[in-house]
Backbone as CSV, one residue per row, in Angstrom:
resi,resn,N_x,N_y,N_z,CA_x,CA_y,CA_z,C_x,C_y,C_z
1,UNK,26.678,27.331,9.005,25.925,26.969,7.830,25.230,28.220,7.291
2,UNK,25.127,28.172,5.806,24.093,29.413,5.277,22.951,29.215,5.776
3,UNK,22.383,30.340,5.178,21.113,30.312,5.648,20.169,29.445,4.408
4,UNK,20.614,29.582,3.225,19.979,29.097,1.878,20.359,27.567,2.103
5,UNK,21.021,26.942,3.238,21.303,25.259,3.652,20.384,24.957,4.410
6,UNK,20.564,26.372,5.217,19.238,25.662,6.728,17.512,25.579,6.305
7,UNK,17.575,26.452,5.239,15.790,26.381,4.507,16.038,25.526,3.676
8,UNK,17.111,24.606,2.744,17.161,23.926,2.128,16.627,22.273,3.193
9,UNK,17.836,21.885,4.163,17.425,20.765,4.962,16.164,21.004,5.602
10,UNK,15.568,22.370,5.752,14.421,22.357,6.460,12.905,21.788,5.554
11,UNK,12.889,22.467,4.517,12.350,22.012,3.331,12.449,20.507,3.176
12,UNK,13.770,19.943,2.974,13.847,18.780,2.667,12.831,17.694,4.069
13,UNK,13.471,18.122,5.023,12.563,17.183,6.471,11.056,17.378,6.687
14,UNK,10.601,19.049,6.189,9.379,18.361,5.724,8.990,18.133,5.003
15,UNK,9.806,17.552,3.632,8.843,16.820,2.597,9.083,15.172,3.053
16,UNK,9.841,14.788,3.522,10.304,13.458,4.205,9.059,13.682,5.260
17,UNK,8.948,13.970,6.038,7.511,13.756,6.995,6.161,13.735,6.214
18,UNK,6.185,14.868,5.307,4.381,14.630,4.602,5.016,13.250,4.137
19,UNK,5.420,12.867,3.525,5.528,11.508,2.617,5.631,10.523,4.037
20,UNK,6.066,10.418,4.811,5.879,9.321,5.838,4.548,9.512,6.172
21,UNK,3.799,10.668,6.667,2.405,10.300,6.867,1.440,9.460,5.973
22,UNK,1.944,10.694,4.756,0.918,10.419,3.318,1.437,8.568,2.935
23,UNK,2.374,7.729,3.677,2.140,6.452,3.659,1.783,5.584,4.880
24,UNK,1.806,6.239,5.451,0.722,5.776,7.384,-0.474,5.743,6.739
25,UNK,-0.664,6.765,6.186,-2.613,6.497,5.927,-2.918,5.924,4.796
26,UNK,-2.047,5.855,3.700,-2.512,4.655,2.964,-2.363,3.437,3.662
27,UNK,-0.982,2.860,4.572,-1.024,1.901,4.614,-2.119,1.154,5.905
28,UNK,-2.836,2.427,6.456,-3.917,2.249,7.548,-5.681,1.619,6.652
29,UNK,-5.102,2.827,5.296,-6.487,2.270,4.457,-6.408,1.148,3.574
30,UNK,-5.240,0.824,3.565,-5.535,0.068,2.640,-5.018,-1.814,3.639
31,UNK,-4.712,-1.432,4.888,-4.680,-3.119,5.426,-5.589,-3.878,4.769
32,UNK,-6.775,-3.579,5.698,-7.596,-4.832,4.935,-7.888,-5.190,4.238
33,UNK,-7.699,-4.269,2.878,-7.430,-5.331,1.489,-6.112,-6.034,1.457
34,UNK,-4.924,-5.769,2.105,-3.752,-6.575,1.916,-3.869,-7.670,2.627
35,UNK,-4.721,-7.849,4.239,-5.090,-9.076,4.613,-5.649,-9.897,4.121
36,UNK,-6.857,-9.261,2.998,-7.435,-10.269,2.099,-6.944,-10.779,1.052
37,UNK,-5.901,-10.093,0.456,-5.227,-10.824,-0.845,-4.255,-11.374,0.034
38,UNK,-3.722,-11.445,0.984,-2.463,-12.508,1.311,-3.273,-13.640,2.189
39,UNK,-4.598,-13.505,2.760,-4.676,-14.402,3.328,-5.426,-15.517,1.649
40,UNK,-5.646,-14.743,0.700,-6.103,-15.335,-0.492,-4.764,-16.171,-1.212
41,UNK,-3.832,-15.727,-1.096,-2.572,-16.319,-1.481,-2.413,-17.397,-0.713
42,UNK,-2.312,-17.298,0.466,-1.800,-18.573,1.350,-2.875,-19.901,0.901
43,UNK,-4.063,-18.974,0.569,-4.754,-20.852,0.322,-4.690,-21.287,-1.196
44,UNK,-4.438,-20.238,-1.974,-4.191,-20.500,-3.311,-3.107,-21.249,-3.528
45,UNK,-1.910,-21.017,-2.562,-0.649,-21.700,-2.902,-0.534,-23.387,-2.405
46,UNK,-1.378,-23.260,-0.803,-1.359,-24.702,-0.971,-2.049,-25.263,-1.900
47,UNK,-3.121,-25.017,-2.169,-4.343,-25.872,-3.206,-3.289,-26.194,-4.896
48,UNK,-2.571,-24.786,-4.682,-1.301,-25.074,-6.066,-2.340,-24.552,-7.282
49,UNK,-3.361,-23.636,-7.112,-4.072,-22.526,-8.331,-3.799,-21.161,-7.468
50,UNK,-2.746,-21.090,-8.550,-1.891,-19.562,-8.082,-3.163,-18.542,-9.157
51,UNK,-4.080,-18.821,-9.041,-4.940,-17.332,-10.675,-5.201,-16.753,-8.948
52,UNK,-5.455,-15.238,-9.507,-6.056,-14.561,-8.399,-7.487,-14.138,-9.014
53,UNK,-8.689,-14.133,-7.858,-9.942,-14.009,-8.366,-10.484,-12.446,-7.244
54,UNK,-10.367,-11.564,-7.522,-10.866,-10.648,-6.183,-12.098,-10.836,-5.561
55,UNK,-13.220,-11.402,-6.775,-14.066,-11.788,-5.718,-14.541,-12.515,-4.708
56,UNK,-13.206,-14.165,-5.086,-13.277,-14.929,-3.757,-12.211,-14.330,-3.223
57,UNK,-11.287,-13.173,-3.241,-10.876,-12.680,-1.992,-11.709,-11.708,-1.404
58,UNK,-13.296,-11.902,-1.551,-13.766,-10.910,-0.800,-12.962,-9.248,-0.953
59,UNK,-13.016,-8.776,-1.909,-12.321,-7.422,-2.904,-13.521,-6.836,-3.479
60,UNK,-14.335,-5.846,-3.125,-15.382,-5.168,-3.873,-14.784,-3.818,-4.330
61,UNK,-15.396,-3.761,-5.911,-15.287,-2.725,-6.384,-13.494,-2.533,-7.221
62,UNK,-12.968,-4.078,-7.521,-11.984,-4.450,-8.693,-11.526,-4.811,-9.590
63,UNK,-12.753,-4.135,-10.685,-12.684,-4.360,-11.928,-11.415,-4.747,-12.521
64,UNK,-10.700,-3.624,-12.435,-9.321,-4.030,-12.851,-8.439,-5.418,-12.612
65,UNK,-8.757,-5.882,-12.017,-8.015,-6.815,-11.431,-8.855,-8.210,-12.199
66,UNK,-10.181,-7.918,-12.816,-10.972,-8.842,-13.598,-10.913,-8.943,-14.926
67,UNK,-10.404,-7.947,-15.569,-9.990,-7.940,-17.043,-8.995,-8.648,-17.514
């Protein structure tokens, strides 16, 4: 193999690793808001009022999601 292949795949494996971390730690920070909107779904769906409200999912600081 060249050498301009072996810094090419080398390059490439570590941008494939930062990006697997750089989504470990979002998906470490951001669990417990995904536990709270799915455990907010599961009771929304039986009750059969699918609106989502962030503040009865216990969600601080989601404006966006209120507009």
């Amino acid at each position: 193999m060249h050498r301009q292949n072996k810094i090419a795949w080398a390059l490439g494996d570590l941008g494939v690793g930062l990006m697997a971390w750089v989504n470990i730690i979002a998906i470490l920070l951001l669990g417990n808001v995904t536990l709270k909107v799915w455990k907010d779904y599961k009771l929304k769906k039986k009750s059969g009022n699918m609106y989502f409200n962030s503040k009865e999912a216990g969600i601080k600081n989601a404006d966006f999601w209120e507009k």
